[in-house]
DRENDREN-596214 format. One record per atom (N, C-alpha, C): residue in one letter; z, y negated, x negated. Coordinates in steps of 0.02 Angstrom, whole numbers, plus 50000, padded with zeros to 5 digits. Example, Ala and Ser with C-alpha at 12.3 -4.5 7.8 and 13.67 -1.06 7.14 Angstrom:
BEGIN
A503905028449340
A503905022549385
A503905016549340
S503545011249358
S503575005349316
S503944999849355
This chain:
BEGIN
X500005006049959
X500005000050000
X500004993849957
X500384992649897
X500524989149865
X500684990749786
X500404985549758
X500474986449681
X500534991249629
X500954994349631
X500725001349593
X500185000249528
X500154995449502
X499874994849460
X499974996249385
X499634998849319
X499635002549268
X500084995949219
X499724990149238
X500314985549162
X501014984049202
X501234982649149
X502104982049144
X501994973149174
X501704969549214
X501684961949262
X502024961849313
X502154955449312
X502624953449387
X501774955349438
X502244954149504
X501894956249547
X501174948349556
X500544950549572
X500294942749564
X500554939449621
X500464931249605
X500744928149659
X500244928349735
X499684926649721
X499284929949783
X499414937249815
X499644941349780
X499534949249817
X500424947349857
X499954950249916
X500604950049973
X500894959649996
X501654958749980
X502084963050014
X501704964750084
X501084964150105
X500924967150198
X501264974450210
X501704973650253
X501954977450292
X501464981850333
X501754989050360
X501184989850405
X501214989650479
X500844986350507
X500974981950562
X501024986350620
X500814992750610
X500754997150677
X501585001150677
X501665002850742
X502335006850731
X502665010650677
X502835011750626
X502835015850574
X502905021950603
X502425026450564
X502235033450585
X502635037650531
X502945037950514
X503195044850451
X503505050250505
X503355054350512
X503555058850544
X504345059050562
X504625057250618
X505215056850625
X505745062550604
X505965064650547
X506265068950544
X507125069250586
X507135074550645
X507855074550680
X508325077650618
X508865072350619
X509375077450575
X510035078950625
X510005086350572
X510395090150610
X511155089650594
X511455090150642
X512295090250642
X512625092950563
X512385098050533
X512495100950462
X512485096550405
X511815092650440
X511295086350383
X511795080550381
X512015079850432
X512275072850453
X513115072850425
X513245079550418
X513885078450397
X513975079650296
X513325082750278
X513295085250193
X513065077450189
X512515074350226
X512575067450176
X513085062550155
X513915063250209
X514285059550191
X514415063650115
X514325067450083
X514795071250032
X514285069149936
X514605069049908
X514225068349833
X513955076249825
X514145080949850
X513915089049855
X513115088449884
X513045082549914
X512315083849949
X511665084449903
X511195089949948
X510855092449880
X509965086449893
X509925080849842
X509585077249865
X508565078349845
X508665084949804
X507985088149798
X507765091449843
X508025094149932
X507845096149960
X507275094250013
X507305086650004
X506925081450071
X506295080650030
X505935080150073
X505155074450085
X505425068250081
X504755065350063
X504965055450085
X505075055650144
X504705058250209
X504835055450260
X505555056250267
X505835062150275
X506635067150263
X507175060550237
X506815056950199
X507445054750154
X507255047950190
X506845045850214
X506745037850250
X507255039550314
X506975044850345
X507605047650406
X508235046250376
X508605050450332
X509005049850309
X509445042550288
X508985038350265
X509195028650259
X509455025450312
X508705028350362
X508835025450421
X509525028650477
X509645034750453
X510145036250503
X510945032050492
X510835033150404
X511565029650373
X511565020550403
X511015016250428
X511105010750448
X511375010350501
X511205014250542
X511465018050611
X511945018650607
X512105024050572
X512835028850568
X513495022950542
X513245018350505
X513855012350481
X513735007350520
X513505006850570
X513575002050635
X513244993850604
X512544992650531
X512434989350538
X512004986550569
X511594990750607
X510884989650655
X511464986750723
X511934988050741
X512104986350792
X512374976450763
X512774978850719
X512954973950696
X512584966250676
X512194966950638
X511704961750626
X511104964350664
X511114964950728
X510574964550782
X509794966450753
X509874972950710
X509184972750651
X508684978050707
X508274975950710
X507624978150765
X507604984850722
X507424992050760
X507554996050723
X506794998350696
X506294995250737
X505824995850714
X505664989950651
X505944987550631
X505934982050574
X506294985850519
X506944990050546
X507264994650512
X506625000850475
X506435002350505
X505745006650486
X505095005050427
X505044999450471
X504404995050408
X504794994450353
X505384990450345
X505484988250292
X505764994450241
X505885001350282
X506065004950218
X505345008850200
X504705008150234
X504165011950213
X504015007650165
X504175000250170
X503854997450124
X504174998050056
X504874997350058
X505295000850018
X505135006549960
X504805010850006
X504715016949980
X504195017849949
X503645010249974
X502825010749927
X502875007049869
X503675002349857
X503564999549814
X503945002349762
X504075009049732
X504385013249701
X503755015849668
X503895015549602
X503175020449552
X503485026649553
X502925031949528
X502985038349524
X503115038849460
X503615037449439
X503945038249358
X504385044449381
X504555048349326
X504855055049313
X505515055349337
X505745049149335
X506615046849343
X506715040249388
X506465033949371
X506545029049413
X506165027249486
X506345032249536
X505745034149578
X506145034049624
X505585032749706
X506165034649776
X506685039049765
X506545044849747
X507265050249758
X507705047749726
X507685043649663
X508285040949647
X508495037349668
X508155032349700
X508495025549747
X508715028849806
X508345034349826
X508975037849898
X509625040549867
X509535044149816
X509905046749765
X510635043949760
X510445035749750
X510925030349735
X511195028649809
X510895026649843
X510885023249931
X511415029649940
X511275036649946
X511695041849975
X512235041449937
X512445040349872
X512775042249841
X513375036049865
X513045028549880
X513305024549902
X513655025549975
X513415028850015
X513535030350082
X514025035850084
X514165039450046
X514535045450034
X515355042250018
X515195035749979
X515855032349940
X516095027350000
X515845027750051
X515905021550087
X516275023550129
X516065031450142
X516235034250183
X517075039650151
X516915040750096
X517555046450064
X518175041950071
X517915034450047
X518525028250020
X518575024550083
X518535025750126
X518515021950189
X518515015450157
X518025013250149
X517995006450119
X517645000650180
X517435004750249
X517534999950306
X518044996650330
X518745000250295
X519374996950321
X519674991750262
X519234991750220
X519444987150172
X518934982950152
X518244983250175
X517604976550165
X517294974450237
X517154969850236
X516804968450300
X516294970750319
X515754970950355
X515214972650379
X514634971950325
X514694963350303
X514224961850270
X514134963450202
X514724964250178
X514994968250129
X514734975150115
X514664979050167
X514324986350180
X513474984750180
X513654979750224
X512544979050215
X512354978050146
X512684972850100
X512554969250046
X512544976749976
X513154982150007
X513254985549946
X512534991849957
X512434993750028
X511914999050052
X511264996150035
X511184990150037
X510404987550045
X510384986249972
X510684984049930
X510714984249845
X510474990049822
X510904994549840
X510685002049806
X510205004049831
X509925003249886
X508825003849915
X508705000949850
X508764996549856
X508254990949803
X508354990649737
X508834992749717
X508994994049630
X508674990949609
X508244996549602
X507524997049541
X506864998149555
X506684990949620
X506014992249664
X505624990549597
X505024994049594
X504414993349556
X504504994549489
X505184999049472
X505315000249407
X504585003549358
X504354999849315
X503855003249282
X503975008249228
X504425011049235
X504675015849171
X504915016549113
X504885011349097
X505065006949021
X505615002149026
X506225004549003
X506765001749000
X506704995148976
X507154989048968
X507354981948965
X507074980648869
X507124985848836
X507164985748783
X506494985948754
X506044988448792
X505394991348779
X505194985148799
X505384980348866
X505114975748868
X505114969448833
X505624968748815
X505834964048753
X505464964248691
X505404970848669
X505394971048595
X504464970748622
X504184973848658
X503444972448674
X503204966248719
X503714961048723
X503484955748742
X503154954548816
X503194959548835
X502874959748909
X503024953448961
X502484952949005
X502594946449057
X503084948349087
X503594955249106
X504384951849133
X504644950049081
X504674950249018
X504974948548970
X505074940148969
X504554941348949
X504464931848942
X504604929049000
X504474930749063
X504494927449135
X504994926449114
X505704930249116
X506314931249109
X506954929449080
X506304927449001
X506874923848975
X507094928548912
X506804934048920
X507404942448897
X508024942948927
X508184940548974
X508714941349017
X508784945549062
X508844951349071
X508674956949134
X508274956749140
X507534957049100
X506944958449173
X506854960649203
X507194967849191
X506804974049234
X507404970449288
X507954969149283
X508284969049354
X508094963149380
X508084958549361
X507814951049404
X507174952949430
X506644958449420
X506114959949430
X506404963049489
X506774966449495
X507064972149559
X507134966149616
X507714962649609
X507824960249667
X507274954749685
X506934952849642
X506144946849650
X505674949949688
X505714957849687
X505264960749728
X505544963049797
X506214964849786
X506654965649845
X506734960049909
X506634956249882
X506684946249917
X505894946649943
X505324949049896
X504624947449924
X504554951349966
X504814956649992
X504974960750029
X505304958650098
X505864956250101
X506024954850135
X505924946050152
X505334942550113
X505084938350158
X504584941650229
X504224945950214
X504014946650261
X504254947550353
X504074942750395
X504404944750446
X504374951650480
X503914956850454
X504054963250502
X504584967950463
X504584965050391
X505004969350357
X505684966650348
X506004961250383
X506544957150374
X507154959850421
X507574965050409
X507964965750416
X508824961050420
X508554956850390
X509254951150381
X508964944550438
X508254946250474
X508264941250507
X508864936350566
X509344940750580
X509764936350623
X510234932650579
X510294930950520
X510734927250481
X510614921450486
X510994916650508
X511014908450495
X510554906050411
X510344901650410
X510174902250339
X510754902950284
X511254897150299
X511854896850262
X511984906050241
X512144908450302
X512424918250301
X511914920950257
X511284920150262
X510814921650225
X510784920150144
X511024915550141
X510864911950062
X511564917150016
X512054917450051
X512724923950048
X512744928050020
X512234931050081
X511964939250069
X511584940350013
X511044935049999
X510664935049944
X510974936349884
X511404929949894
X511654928749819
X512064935949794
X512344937549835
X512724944349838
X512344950249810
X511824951449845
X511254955449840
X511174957149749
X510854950349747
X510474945949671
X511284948849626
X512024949149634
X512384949349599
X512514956849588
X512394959649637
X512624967449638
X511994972249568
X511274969349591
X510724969849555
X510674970449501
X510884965849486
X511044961649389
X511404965949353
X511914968449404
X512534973249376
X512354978149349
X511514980249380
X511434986949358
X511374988149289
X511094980949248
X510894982049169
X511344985449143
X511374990049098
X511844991749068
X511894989649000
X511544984748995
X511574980548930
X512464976448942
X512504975049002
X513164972649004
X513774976749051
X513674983549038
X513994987049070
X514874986249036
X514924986048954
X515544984448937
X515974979048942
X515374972448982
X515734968349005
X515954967949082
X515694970749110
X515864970449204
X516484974849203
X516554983549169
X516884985549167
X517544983649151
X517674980349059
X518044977749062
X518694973849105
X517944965949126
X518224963649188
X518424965049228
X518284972949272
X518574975249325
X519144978349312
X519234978749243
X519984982749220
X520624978049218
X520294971349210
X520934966049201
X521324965049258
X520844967149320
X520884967149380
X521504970549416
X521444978649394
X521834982649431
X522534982649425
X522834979549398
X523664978249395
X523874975049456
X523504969549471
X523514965049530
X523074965749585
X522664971449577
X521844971849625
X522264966449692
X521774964349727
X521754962449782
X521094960349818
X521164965949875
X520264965849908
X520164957949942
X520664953249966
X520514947649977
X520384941949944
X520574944549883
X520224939049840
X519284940649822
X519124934649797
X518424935949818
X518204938449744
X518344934349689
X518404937049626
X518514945449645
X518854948049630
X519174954849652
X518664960249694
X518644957449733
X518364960249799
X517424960049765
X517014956949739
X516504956849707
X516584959949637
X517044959949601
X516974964949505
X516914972449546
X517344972549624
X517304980749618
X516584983849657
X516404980149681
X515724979649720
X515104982149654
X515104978149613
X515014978949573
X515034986949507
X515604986649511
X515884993949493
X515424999049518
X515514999449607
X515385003349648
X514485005549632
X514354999749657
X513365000749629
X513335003949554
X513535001349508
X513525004949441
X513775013649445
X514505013349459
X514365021749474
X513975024749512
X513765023549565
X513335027449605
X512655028149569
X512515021949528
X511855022649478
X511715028449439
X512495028749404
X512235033149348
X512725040449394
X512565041349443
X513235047649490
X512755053749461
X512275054349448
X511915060949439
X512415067949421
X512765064149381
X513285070049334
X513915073549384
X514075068049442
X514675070149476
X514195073249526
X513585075649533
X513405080149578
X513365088049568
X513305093749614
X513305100449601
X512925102849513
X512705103849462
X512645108249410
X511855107249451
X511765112249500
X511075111549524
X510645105749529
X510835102849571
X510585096149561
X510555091849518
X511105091249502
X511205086449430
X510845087349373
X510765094049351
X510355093849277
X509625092849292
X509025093949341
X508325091949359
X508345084349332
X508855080549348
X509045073049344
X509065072349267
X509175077549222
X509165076449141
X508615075449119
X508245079649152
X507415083049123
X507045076149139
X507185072449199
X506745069549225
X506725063349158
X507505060749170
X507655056149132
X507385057249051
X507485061949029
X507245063148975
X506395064148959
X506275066049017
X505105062749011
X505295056749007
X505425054049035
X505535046649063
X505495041248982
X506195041948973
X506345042148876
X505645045248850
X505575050348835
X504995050148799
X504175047548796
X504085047348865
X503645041948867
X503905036348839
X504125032548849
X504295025548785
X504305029048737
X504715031448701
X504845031448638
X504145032948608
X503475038448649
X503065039448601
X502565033848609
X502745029248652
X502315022148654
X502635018048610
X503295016548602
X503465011848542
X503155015648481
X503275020848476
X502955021848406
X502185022848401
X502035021948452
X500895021648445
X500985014648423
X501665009448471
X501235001148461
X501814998848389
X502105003848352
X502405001548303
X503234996648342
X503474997848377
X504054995648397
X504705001048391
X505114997548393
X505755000348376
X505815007348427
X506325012948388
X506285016748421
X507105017748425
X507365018748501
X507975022748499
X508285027848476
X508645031548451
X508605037548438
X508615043148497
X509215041148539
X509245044948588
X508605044948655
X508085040548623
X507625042548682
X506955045148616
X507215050248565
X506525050248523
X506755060148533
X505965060848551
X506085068748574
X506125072648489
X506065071348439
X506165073548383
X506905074048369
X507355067948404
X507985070348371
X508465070848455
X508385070148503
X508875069548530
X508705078248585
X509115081448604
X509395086348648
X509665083548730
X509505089348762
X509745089848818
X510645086648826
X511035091348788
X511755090148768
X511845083448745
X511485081248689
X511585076148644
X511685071348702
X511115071448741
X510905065548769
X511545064048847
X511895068248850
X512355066848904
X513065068248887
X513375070848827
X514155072348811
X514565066048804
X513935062848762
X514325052848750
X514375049248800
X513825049748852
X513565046748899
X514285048848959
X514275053848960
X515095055749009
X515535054848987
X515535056748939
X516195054048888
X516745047448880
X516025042848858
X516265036848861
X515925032448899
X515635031048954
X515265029249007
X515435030449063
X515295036149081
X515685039449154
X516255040149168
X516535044349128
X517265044749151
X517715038949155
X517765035549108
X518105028849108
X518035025649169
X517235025749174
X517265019949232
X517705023349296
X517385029649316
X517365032749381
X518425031649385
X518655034249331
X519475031949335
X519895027749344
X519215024149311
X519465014049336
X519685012849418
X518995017249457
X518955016949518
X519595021449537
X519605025349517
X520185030249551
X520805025649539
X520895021549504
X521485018949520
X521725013749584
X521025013349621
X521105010649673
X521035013749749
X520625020849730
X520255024749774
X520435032449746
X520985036149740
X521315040249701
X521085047449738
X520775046949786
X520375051749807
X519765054749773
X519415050549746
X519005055149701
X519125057449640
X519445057149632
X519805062149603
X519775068249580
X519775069849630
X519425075349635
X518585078049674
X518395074949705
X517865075249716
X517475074549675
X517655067449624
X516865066349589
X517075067049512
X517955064949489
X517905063249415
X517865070749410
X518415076949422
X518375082749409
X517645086649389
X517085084249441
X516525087949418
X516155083949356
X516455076249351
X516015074749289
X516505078849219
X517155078949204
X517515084249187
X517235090549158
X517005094249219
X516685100149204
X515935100149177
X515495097449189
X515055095249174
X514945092749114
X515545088449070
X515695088548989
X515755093748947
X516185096448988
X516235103648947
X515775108448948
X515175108448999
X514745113449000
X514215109548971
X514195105348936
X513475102148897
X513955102948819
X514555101848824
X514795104548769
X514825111348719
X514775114648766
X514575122648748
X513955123348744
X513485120448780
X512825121248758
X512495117848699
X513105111548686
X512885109548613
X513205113848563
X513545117748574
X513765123948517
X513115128248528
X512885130148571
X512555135748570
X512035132848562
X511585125748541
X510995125048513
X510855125048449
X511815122548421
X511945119948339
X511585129048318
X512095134448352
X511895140048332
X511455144448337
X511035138548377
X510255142748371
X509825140648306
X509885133348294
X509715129648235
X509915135348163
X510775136448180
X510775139748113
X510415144848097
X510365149148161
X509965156048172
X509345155148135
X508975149048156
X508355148848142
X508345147348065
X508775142448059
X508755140347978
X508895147147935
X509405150147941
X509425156347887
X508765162547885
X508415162747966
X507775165747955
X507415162847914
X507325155747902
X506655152147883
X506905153447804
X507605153847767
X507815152147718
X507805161247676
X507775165847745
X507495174247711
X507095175547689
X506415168347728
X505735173847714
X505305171447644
C-alpha cells in the first residue's frame, strides 16, 4: 500500500499514508474463549497467527480495555488504521508486524497481570497500547548505528539523534493524520497535543542507546514511587514499553528462541553491509565471531533482569511469571555456551591430529 521502499529515506513528502477507503476486508478472525484468555498471559504463543489473526487480536485488546468505548473510536477507523499499521511494517527477519504484535500483546498481558487500570487512567492505557503498535513503524533493518556511521537521510534529517525512533513515531503521526485512520479523533486539540507528546516520549524510550539512562532514572524513583506524580508515573511508562520490547526471553523456550535466529539474520545483514561499504563493525552483530549463546547471556544478564526487577519492585507479581523464566533461560544459553566452547575444543584437537 505504502512505501516499502529499498533505501534507508524518510518517507517522501508528497507520498501520502492513503488509507483504504472501502470497509477493511481482512478476514474477520472470531476469537475463541481459549484465545481470549492465553492473550492476557506472556505464555502466549505469538508464531501461531496470520496477519489477519493478529490484526483480530489488536483489535479485540482495544475492545477488551474499554478504549473504543472510551474515546468514542469508530471501530471501523479502529480497522483502517491498524491495516495501515500493518502495511507500514517491512519484511525484515526481526523488526516486522509479529514483533510489533509481539510487543502490543506483551503490553496487554502487563496491563492486564499488574492491574495497571487501577493505577493509570484510560489515556494512559491508550498512550502505553498505541506506542507499542507503533514502535518501530517502517523499521528498515539497520540499527541507529548503521545509520549514523553511513550517513543516511534519517541520519542527517535527525540530527544523529534517534533516527530510527523519531522516524517511528514521524510515521506513526503521518498515519494518524489521516482522517479514516485517526483513531484519537475525539480529542480536544489541547487532549490531543498530550497524547502526542506522550506517544513521541514513550517512542524515544525505545533507543537503547539510552537505555542506562531511563533505567537508572527509574531506579531513583522506587524508594518514594508515587503513581500520582507525573514525573513518576511517566519514567515507569517508560520502563514498561522498554521491557515489553526486548520480552522475547520471558516467553515459553519455544517461542522465544525463533526470536534469536531472526534477530540474528537481522544483525548479519548489517554487519555484512558495513563491511562491503567499509564501516564499523560490531562485534556482536559479526557472524564470524558472535554465537547464538554469546549473543543473549549478557544481554539477560545485565539488561533484562535488572530492569524486569526494577519493575517487580513495584509490580511483585511477576515475579514469577516473567523474571523466573528470564532466570531459566540464562542458564539454558549458559550450558549451551559450555557445550559449543566444547565442540570448538573437539574440533580443535581433531584439526591439531591430522
Amino acid at each position: 500500500m505504502i512505501l516499502n521502499q529499498a533505501c534507508l529515506s524518510f518517507l517522501d513528502d508528497n507520498k501520502k499514508l492513503t488509507p483504504r477507503r472501502d470497509v477493511p476486508s481482512y478476514p474477520k478472525y472470531m476469537l475463541s474463549e481459549e484465545t481470549i484468555e492465553a492473550l492476557r498471559k506472556p505464555t502466549f504463543d505469538v508464531w501461531m497467527w496470520e496477519p489477519n489473526e493478529m490484526l483480530s487480536c489488536l483489535e479485540h485488546m482495544y475492545h477488551d480495555l474499554g478504549l473504543v468505548k472510551e474515546f468514542n473510536i469508530n471501530p471501523i477507523v479502529l480497522k483502517r488504521w491498524l491495516l495501515c499499521i500493518h502495511d507500514n511494517y517491512r519484511n525484515n527477519p526481526f523488526h516486522n508486524f509479529r514483533h510489533c504484535f509481539c510487543v502490543a500483546q506483551m503490553m496487554y498481558s502487563m496491563i492486564s497481570f499488574c492491574s495497571l487500570q487501577e493505577r493509570f487512567s484510560q489515556n494512559d492505557v491508550l498512550v502505553l497500547m498505541t506506542a507499542a503498535i507503533c514502535h518501530d513503524l517502517d523499521h528498515p533493518g539497520y540499527n541507529n548505528t548503521y545509520q549514523i556511521n553511513a550517513h543516511t537521510e534519517l541520519a542527517v534529517r535527525y540530527n544523529d539523534i534517534s533516527p530510527l525512533e523519531n522516524h517511528h513515531c514521524a510515521v506513526a503521526f503521518q498515519i494518524l493524520e489521516q482522517p479514516d485512520c485517526n483513531i484519537f479523533s475525539s480529542f480536544d486539540p489541547d487532549s490531543f497535543k498530550q497524547i502526542r507528546q506522550e506517544m513521541i516520549t514513550l517512542i524515544l524510550a525505545t533507543d537503547m542507546a539510552r537505555h542506562g539512562e531511563i533505567v537508572n532514572s527509574f531506579k531513583q524513583k522506587l524508594d518514594n514511587f508515587d503513581f500520582t506524580n507525573e514525573e513518576h508515573a511517566t519514567s515507569l511508562k517508560m520502563i514498561l514499553i522498554k521491557c515489553c520490547d526486548i520480552s522475547n526471553e520471558v516467553r515459553p523456550l519455544e517461542v522465544a528462541e525463533p526470536w534469536v535466529d531472526c534477530l540474528l539474520e537481522e544483525y548479519f545483514m548489517q554487519s555484512d553491509r558495513e563491511k562491503a561499504e567499509g564501516l564499523p563493525v560490531a562485534p556482536f552483530m559479526d557472524r564470524d565471531k558472535v554465537t547464538k549463546s554469546s549473543a543473549q547471556i549478557g544481554f539477560i544478564k545485565f539488561v533484562m533482569i535488572p530492569m524486569f526487577e526494577a519493575v517487580a519492585k513495584i509490580f511483585p507479581q511477576i515475579e514469577e511469571m516473567m523474571i523466573q523464566p528470564l532466570k531459566e533461560s540464562h542458564d539454558r544459553y549458559e550450558d549451551l555456551r559450555q557445550l559449543e566452547e566444547s565442540m570448538r575444543e573437539e574440533q580443535k584437537r581433531k584439526r591439531e591430529s591430522l
